[in-house]
C-alpha positions as CSV (number, residue, x, y, z in Angstrom):
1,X,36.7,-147.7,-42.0
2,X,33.3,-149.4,-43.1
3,X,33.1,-152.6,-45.3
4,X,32.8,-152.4,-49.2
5,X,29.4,-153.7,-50.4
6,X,30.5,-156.4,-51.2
7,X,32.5,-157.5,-48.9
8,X,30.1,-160.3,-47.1
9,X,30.8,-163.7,-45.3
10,X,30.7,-166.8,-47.6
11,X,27.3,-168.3,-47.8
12,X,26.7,-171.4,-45.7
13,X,25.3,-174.6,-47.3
14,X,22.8,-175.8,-44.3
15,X,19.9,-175.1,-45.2
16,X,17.1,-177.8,-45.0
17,X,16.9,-177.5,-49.2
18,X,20.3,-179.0,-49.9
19,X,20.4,-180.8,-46.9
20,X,17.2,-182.3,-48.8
21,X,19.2,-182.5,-52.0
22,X,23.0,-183.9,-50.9
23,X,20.3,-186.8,-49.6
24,X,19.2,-187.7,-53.1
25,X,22.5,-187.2,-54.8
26,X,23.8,-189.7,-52.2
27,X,21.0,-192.5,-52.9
28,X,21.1,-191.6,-56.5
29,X,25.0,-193.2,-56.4
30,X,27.5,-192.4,-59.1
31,X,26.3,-191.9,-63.0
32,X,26.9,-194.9,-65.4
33,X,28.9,-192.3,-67.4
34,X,31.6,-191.1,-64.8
35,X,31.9,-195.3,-63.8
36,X,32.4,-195.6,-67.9
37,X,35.0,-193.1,-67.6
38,X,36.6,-194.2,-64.6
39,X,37.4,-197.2,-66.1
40,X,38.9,-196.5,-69.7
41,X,42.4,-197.7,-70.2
42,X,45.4,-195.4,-69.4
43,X,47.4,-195.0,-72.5
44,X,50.9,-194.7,-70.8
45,X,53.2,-194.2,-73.7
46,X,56.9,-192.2,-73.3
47,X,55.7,-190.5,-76.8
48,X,56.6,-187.1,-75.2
49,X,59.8,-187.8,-73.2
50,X,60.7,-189.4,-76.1
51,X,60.3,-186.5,-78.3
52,X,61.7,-184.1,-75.6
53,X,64.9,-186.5,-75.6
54,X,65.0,-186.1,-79.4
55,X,65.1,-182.4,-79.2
56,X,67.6,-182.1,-76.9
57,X,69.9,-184.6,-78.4
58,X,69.5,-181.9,-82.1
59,X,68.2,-185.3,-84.0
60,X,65.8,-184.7,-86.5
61,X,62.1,-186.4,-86.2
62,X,61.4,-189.7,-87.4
63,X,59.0,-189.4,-90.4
């Protein structure tokens, strides 16, 4: 039985192009956006449990 069409091996990334290009991303570093990001607070609240206890215990919600 022969192959479908489009049944092909997965394309290799070694090429001299983004060999060329992983290099510049590297000395480029991170963006000032994803550091920005990566250092926002974590809101760590038990809002949901909390809720998810309130349901299962048939109370009605606190307005």
């Amino acid at each position: 039985m022969s192959r479908h069409i489009i049944d092909r091996a997965a394309p290799k990334a070694e090429g001299s192009r983004v060999k060329h290009f992983l290099e510049l991303a590297r000395k480029e570093g991170i963006h000032p956006a994803i550091l920005g990001l990566n250092q926002r607070p974590v809101a760590r609240t038990a809002r949901k449990v909390e809720e998810f206890l309130r349901i299962d215990r048939l109370e009605r919600p606190a307005t």
